[in-house]
PDB file of N, CA, C and O in Angstrom:
ATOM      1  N   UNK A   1       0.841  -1.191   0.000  1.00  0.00           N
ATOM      2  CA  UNK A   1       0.000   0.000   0.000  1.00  0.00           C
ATOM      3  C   UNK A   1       0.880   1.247   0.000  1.00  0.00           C
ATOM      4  O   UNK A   1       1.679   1.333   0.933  1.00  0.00           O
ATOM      5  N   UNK A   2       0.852   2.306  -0.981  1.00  0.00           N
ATOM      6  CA  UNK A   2       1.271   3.426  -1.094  1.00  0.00           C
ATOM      7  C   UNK A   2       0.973   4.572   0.164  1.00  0.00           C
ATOM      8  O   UNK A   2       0.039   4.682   0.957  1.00  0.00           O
ATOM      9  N   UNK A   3       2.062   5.258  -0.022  1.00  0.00           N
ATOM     10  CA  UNK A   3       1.315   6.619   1.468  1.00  0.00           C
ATOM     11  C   UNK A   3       0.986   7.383   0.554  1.00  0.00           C
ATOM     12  O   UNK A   3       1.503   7.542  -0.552  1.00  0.00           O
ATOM     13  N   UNK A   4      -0.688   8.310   1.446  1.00  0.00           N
ATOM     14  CA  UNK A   4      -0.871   9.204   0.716  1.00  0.00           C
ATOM     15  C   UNK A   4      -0.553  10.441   1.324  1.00  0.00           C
ATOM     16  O   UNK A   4      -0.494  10.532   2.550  1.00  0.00           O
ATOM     17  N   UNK A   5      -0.344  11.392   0.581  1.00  0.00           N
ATOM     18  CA  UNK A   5       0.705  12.642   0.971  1.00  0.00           C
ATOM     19  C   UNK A   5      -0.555  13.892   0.477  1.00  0.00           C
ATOM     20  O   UNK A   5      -1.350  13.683  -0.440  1.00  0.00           O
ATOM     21  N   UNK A   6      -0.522  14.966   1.160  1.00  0.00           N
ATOM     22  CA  UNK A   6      -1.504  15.570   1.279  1.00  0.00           C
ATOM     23  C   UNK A   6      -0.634  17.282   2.027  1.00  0.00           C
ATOM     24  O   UNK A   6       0.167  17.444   2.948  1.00  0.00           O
ATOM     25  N   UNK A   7      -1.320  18.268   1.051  1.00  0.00           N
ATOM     26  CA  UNK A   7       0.026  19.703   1.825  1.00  0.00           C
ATOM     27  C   UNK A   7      -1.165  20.388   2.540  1.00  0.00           C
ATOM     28  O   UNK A   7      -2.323  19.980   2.458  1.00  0.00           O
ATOM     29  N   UNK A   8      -0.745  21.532   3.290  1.00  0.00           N
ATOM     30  CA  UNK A   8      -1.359  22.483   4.145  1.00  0.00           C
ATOM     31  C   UNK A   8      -1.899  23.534   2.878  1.00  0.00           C
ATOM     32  O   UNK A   8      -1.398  23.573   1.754  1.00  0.00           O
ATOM     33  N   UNK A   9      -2.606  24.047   3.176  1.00  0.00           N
ATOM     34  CA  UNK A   9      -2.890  25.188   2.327  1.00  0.00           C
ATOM     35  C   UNK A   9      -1.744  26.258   2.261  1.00  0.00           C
ATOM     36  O   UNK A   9      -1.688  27.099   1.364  1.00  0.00           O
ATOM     37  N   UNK A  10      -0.615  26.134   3.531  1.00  0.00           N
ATOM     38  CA  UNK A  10       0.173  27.313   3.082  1.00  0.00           C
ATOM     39  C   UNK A  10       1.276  26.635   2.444  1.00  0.00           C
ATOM     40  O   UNK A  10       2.252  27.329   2.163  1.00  0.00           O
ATOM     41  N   UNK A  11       1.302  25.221   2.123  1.00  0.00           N
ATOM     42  CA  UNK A  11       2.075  24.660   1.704  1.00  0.00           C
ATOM     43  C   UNK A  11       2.050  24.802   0.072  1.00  0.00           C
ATOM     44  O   UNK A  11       2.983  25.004  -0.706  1.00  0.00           O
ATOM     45  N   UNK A  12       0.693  24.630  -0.163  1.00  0.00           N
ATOM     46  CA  UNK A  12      -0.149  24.800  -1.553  1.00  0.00           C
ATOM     47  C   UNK A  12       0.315  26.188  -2.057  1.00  0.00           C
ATOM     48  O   UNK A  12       0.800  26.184  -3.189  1.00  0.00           O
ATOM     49  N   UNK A  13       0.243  27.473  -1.357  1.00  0.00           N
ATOM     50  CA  UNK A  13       0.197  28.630  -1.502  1.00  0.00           C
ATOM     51  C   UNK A  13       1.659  28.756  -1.861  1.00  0.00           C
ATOM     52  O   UNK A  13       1.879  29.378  -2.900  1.00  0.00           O
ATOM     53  N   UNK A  14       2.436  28.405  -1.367  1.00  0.00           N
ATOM     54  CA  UNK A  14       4.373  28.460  -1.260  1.00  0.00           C
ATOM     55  C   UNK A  14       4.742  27.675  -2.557  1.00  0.00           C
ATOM     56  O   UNK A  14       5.561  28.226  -3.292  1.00  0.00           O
ATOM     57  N   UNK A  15       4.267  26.509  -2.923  1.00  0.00           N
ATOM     58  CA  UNK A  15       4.464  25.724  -3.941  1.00  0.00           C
ATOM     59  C   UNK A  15       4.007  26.621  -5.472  1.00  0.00           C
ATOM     60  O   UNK A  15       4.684  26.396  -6.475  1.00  0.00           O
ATOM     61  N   UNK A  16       2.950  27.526  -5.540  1.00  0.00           N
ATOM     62  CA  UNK A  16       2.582  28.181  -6.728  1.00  0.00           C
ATOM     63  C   UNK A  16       3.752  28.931  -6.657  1.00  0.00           C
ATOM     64  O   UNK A  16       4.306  28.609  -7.708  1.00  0.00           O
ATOM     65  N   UNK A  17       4.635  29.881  -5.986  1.00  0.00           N
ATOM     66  CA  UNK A  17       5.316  30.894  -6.017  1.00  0.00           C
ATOM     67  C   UNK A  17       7.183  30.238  -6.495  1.00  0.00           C
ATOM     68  O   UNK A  17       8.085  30.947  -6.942  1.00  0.00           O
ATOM     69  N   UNK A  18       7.238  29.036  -6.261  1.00  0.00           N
ATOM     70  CA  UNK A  18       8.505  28.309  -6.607  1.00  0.00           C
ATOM     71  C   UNK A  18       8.872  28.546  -7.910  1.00  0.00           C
ATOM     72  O   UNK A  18       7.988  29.017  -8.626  1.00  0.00           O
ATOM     73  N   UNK A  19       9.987  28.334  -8.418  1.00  0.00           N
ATOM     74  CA  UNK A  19      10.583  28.635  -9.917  1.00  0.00           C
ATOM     75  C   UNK A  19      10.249  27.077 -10.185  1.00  0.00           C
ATOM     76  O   UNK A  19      10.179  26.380  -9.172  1.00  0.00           O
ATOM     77  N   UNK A  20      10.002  26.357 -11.614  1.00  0.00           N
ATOM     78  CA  UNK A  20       9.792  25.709 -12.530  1.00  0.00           C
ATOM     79  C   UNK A  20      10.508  24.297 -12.166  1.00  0.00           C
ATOM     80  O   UNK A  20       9.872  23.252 -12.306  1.00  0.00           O
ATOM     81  N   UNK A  21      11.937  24.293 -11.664  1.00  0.00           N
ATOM     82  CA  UNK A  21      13.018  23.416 -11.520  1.00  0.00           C
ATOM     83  C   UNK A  21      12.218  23.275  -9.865  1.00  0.00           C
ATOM     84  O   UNK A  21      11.430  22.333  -9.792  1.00  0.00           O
ATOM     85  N   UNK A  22      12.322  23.839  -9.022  1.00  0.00           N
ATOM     86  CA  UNK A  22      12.183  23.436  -7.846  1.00  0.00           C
ATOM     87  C   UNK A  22      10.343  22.366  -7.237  1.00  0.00           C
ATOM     88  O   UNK A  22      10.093  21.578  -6.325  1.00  0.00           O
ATOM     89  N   UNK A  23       9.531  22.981  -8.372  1.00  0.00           N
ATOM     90  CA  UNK A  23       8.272  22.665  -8.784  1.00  0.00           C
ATOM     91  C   UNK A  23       8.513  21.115  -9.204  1.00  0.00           C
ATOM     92  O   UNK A  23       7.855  20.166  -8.778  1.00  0.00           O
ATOM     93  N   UNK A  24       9.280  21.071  -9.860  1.00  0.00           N
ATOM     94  CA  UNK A  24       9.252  19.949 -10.377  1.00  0.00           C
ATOM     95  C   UNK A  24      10.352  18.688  -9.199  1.00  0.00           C
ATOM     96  O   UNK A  24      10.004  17.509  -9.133  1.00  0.00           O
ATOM     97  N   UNK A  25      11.376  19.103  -8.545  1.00  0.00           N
ATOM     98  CA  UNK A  25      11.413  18.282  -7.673  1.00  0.00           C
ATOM     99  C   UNK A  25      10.956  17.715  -6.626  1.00  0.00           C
ATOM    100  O   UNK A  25      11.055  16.565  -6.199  1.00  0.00           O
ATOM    101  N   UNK A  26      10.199  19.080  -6.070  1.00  0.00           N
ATOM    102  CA  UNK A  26       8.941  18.607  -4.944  1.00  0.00           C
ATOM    103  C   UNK A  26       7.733  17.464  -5.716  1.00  0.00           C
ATOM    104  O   UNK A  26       7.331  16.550  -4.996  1.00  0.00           O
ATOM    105  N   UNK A  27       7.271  17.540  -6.954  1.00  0.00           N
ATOM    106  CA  UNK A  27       6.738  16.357  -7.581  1.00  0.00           C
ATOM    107  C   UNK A  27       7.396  15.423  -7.392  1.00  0.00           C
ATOM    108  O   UNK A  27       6.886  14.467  -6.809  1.00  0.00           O
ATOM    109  N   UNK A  28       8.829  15.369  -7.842  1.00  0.00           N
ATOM    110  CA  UNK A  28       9.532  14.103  -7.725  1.00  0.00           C
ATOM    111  C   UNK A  28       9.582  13.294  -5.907  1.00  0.00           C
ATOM    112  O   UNK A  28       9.375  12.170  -5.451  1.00  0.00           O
ATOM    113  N   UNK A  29       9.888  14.341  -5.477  1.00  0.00           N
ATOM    114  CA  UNK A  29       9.826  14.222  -4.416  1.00  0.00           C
ATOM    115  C   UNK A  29       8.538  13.185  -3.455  1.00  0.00           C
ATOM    116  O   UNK A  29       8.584  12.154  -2.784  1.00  0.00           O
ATOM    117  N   UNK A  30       7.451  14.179  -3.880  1.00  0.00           N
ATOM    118  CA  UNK A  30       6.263  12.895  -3.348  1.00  0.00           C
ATOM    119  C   UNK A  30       6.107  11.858  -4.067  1.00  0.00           C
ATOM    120  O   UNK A  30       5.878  10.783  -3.514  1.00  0.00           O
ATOM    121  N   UNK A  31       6.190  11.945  -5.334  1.00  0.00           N
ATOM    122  CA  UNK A  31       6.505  10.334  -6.136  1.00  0.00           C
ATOM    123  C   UNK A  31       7.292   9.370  -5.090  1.00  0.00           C
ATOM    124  O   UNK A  31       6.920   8.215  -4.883  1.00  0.00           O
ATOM    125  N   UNK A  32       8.206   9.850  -4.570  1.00  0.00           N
ATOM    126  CA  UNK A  32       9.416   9.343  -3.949  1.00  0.00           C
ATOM    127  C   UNK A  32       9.098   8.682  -2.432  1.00  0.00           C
ATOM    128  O   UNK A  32       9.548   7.676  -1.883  1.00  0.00           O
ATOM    129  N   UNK A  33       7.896   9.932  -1.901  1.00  0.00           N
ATOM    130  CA  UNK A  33       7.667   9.693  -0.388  1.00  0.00           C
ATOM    131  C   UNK A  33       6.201   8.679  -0.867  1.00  0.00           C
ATOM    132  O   UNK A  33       5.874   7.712  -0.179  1.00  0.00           O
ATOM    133  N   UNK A  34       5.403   9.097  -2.167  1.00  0.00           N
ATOM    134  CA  UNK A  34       4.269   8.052  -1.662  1.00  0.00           C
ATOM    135  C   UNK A  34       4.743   6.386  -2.420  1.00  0.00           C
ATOM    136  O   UNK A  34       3.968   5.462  -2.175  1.00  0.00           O
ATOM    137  N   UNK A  35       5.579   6.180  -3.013  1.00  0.00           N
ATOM    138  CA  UNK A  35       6.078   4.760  -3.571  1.00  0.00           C
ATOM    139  C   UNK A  35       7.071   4.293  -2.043  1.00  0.00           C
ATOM    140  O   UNK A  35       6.747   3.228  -1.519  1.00  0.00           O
ATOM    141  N   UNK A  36       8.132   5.031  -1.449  1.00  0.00           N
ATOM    142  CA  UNK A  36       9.221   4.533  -0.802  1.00  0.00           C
ATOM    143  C   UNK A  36       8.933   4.835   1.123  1.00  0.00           C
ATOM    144  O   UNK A  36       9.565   4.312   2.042  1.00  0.00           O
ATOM    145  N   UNK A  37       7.484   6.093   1.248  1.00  0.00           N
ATOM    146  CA  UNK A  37       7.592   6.099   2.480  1.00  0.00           C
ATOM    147  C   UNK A  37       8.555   7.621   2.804  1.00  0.00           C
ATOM    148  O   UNK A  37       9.435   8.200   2.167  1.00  0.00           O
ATOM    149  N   UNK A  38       7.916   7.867   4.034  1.00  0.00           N
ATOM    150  CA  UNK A  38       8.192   9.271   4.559  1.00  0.00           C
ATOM    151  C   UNK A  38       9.805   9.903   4.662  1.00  0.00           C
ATOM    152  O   UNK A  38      10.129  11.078   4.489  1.00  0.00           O
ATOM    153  N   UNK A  39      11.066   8.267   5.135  1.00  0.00           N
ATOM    154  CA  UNK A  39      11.811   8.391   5.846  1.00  0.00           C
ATOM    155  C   UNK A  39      12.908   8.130   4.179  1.00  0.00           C
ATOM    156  O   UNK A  39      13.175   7.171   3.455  1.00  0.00           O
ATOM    157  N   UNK A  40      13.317   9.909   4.219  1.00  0.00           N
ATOM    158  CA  UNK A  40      14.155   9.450   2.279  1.00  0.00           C
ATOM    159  C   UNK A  40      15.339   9.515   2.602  1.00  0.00           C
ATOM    160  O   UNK A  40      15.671  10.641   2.231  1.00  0.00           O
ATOM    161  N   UNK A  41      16.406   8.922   3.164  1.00  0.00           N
ATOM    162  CA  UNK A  41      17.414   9.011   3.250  1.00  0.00           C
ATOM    163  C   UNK A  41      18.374   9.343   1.754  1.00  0.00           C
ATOM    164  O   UNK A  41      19.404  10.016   1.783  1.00  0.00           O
ATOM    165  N   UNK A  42      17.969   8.907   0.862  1.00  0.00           N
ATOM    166  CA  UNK A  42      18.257   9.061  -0.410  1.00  0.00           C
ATOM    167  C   UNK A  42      18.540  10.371  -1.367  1.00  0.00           C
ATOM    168  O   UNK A  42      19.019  10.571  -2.484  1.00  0.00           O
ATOM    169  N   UNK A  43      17.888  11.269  -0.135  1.00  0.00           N
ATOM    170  CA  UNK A  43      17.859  12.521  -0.865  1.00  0.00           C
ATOM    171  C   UNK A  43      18.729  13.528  -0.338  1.00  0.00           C
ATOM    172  O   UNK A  43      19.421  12.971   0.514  1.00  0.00           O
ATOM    173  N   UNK A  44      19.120  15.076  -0.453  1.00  0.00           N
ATOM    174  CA  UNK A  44      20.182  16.167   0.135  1.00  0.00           C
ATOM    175  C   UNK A  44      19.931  16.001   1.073  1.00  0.00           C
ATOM    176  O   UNK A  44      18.787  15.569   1.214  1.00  0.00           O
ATOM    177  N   UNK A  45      20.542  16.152   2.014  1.00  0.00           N
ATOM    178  CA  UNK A  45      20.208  16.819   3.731  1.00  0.00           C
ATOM    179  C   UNK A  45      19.328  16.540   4.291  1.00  0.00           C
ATOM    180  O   UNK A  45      18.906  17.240   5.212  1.00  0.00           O
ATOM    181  N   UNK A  46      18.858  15.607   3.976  1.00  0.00           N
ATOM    182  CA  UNK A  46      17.676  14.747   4.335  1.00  0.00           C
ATOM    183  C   UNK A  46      17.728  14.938   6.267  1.00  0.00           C
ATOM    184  O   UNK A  46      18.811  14.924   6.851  1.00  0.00           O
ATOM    185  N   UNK A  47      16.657  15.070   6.873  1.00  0.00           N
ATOM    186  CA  UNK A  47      17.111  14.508   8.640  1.00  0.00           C
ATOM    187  C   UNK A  47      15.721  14.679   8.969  1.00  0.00           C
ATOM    188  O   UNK A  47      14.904  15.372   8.362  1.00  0.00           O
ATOM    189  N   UNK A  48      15.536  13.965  10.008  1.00  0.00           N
ATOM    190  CA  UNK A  48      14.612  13.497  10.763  1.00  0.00           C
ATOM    191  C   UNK A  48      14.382  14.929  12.026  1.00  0.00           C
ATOM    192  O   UNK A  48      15.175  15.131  12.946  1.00  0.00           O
ATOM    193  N   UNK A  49      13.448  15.554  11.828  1.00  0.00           N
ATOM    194  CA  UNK A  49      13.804  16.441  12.719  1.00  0.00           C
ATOM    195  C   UNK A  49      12.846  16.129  14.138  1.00  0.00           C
ATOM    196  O   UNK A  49      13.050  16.874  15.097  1.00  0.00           O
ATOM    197  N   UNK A  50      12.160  15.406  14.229  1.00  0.00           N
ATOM    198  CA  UNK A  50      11.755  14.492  15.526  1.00  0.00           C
ATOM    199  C   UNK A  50      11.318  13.173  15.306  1.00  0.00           C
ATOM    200  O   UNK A  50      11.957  12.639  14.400  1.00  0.00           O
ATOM    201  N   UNK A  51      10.508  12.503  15.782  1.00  0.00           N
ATOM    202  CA  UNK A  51       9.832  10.716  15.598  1.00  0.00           C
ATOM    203  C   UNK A  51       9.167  11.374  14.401  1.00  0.00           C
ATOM    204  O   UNK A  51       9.641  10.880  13.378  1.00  0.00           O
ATOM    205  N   UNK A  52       8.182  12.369  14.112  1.00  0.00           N
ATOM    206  CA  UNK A  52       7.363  12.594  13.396  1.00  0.00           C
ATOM    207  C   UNK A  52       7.656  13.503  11.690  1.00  0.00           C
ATOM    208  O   UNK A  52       7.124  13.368  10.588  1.00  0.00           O
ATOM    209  N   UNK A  53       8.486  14.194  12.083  1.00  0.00           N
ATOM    210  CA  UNK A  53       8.619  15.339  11.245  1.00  0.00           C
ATOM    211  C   UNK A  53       9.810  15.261  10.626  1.00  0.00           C
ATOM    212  O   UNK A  53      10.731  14.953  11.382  1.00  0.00           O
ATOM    213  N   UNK A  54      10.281  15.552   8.767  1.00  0.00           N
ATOM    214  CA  UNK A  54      11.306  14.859   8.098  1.00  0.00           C
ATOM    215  C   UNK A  54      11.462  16.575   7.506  1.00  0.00           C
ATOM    216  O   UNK A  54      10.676  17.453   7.860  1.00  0.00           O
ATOM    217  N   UNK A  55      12.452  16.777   6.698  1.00  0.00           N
ATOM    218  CA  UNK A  55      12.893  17.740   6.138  1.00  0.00           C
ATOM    219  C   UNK A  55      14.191  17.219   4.601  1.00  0.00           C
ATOM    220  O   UNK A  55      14.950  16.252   4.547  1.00  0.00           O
ATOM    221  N   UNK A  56      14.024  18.004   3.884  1.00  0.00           N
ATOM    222  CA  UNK A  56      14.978  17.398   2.817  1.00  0.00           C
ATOM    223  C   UNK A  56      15.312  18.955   2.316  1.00  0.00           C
ATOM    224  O   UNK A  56      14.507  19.887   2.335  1.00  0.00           O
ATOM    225  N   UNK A  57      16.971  19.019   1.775  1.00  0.00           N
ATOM    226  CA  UNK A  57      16.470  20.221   0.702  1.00  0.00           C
ATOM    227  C   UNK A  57      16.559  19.930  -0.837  1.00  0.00           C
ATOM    228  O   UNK A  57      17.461  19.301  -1.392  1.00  0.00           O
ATOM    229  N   UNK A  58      15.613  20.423  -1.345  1.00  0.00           N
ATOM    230  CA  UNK A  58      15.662  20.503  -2.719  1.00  0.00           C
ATOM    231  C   UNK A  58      16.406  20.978  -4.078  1.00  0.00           C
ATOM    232  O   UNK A  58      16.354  20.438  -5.183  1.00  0.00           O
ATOM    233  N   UNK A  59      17.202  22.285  -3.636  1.00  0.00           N
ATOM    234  CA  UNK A  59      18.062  22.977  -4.106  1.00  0.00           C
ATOM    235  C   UNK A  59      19.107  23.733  -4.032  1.00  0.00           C
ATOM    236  O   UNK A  59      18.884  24.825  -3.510  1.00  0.00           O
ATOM    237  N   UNK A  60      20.032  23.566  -4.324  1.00  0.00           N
ATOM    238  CA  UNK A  60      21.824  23.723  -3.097  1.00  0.00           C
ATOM    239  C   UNK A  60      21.890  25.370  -3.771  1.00  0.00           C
ATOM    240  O   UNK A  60      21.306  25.731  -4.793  1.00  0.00           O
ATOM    241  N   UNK A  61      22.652  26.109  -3.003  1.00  0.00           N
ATOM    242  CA  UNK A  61      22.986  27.029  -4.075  1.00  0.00           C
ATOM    243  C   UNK A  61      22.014  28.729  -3.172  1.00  0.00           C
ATOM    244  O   UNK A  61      21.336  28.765  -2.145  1.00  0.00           O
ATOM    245  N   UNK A  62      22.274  29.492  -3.836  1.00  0.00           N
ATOM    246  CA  UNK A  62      21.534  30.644  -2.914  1.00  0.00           C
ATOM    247  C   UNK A  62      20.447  31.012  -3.964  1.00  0.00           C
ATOM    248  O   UNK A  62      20.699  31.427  -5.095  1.00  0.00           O
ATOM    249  N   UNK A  63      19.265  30.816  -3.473  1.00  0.00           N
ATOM    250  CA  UNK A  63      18.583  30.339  -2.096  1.00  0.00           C
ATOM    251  C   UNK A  63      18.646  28.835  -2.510  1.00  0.00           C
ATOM    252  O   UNK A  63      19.137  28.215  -3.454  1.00  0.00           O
ATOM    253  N   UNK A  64      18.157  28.620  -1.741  1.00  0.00           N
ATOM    254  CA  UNK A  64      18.023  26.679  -1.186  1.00  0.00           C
ATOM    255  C   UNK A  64      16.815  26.605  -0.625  1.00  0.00           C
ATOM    256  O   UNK A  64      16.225  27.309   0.194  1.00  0.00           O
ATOM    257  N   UNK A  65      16.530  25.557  -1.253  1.00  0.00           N
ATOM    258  CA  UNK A  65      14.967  25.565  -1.132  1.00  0.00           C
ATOM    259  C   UNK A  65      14.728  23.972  -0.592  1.00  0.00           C
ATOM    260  O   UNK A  65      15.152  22.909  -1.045  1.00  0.00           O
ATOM    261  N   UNK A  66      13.949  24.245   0.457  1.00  0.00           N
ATOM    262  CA  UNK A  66      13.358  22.869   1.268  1.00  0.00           C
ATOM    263  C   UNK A  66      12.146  22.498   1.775  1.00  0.00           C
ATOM    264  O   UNK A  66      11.451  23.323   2.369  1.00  0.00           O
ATOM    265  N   UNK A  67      11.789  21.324   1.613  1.00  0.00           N
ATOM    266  CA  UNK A  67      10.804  20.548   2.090  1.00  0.00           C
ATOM    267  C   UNK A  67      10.554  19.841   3.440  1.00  0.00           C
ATOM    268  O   UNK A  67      11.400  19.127   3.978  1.00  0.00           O
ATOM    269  N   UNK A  68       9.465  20.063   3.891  1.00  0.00           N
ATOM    270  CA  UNK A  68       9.138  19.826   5.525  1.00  0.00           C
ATOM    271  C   UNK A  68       8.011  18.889   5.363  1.00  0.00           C
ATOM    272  O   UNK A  68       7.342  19.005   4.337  1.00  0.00           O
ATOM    273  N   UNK A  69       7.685  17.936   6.259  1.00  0.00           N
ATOM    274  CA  UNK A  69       6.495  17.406   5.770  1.00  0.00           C
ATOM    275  C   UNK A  69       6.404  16.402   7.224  1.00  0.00           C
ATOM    276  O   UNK A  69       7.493  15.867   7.430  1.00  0.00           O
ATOM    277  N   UNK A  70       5.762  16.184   7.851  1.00  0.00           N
ATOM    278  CA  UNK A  70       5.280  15.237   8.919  1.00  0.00           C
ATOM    279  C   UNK A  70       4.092  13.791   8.765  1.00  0.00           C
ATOM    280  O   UNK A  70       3.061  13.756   8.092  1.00  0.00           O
ATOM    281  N   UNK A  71       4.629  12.806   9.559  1.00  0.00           N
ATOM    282  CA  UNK A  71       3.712  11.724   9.271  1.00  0.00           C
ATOM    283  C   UNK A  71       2.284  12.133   9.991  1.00  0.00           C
ATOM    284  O   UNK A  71       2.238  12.596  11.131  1.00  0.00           O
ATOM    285  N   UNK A  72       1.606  11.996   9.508  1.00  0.00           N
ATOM    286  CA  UNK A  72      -0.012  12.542  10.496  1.00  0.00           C
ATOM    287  C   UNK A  72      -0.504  10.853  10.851  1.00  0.00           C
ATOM    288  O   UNK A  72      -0.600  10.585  12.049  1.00  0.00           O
ATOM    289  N   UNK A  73      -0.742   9.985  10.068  1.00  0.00           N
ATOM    290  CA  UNK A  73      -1.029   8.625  10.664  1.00  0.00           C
ATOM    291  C   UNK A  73      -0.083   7.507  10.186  1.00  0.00           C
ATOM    292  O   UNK A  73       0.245   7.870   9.057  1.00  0.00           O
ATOM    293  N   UNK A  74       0.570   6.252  10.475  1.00  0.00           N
ATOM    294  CA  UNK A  74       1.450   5.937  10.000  1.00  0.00           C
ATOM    295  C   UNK A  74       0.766   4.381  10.186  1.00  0.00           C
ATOM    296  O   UNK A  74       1.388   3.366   9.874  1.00  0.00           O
ATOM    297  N   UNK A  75      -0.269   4.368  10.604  1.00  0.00           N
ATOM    298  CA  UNK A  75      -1.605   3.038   9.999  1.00  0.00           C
ATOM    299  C   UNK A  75      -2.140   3.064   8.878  1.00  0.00           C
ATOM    300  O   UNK A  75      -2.425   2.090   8.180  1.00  0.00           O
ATOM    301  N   UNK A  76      -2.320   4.292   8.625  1.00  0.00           N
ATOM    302  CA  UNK A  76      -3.051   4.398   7.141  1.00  0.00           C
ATOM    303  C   UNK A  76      -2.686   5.438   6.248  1.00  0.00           C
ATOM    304  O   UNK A  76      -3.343   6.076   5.427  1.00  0.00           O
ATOM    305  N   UNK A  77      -0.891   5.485   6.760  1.00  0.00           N
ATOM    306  CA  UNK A  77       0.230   6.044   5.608  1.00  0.00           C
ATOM    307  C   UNK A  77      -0.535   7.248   5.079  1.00  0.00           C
ATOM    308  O   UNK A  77      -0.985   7.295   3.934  1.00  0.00           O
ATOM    309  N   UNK A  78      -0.666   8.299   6.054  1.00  0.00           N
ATOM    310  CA  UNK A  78      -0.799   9.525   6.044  1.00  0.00           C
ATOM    311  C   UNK A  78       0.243  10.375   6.035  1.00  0.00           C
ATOM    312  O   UNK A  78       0.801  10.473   7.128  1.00  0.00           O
ATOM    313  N   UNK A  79       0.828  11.226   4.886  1.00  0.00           N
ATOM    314  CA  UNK A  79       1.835  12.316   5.243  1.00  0.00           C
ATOM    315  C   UNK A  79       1.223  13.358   5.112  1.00  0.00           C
ATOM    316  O   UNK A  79       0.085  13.218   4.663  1.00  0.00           O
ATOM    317  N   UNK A  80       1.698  14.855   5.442  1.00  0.00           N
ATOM    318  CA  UNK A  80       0.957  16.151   5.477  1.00  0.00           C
ATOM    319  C   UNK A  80       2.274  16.528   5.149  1.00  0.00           C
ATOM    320  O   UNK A  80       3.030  16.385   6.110  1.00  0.00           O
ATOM    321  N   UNK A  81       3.021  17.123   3.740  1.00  0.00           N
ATOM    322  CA  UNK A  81       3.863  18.483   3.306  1.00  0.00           C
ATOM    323  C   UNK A  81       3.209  20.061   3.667  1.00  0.00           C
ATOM    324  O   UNK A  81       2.500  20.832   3.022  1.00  0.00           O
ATOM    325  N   UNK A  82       3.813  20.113   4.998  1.00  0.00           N
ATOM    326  CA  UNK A  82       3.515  21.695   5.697  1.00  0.00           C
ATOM    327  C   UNK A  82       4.252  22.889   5.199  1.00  0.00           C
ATOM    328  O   UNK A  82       3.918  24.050   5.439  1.00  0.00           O
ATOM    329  N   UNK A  83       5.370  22.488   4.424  1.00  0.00           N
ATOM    330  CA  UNK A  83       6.411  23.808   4.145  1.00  0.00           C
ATOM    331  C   UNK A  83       7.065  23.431   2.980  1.00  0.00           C
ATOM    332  O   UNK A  83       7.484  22.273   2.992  1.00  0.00           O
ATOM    333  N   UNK A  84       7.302  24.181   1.828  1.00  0.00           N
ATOM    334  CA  UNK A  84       8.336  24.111   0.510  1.00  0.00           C
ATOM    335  C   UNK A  84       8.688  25.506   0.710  1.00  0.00           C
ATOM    336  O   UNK A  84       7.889  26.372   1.067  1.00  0.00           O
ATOM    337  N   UNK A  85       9.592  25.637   0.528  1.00  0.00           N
ATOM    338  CA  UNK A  85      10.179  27.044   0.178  1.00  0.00           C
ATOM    339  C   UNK A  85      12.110  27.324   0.542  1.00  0.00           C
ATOM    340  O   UNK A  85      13.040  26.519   0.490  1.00  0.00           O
ATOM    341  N   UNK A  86      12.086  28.804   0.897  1.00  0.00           N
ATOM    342  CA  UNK A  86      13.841  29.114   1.317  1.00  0.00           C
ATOM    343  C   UNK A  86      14.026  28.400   2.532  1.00  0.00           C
ATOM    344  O   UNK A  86      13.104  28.384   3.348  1.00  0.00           O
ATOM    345  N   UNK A  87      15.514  27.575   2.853  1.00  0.00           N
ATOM    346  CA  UNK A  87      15.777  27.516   3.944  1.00  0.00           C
ATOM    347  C   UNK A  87      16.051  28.094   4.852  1.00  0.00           C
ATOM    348  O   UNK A  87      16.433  27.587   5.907  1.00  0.00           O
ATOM    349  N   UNK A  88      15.824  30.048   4.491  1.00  0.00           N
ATOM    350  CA  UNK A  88      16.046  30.735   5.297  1.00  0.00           C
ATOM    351  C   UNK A  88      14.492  30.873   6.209  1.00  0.00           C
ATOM    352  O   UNK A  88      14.330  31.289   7.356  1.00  0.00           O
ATOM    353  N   UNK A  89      13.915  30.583   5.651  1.00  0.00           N
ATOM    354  CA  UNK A  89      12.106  30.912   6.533  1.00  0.00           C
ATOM    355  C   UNK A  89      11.537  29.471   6.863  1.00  0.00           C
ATOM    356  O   UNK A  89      10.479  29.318   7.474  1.00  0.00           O
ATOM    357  N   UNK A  90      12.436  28.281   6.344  1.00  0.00           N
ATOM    358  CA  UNK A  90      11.511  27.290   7.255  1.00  0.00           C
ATOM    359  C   UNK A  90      11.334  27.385   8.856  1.00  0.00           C
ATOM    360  O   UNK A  90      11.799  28.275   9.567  1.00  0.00           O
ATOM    361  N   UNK A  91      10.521  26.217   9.296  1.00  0.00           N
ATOM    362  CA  UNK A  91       9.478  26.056  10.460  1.00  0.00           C
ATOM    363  C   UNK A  91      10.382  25.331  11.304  1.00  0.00           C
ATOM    364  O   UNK A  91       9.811  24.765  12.236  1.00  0.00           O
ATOM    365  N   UNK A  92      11.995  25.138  11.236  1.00  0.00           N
ATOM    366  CA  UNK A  92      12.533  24.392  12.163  1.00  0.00           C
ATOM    367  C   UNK A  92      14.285  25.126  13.021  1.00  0.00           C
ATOM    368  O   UNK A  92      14.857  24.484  13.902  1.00  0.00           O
TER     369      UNK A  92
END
């Protein structure tokens, strides 16, 4: 069974404002989390920032752009992507 991955509305809102390249790795990205699961070691800078809550970045370089996203149920492979954007304004 696949996880399904699901963003915040300000997550939604942050994702329209991204450049083209970064748009398109956050796609890749949940491809990635709903086939392989929340925990991507596979990817940049990937870390676990508690039991619940994962972070990756997407794009090296100034700005750098990263992804936040927390498990909400992990019975019925629920993720919630709360944050895409600069690593200067994430939530951690």
């Amino acid at each position: 069974m696949n996880w399904q991955v699901e963003y915040t509305l300000r997550a939604v809102k942050q994702l329209k404002k991204l450049p083209t390249g970064v748009k398109d790795t956050v796609l890749a990205l949940v491809m990635d989390i709903t086939e392989k699961g929340p925990v991507r070691g596979d990817w940049p800078n990937f870390s676990k920032l508690n039991s619940n809550e994962c972070h990756c970045h997407l794009k090296k370089g100034r700005p750098t752009y990263v992804a936040c996203w927390r498990i909400l149920d992990k019975k019925n492979k629920i993720i919630e992507i709360y944050y895409v954007g600069t690593h200067e304004k994430a939530p951690y």
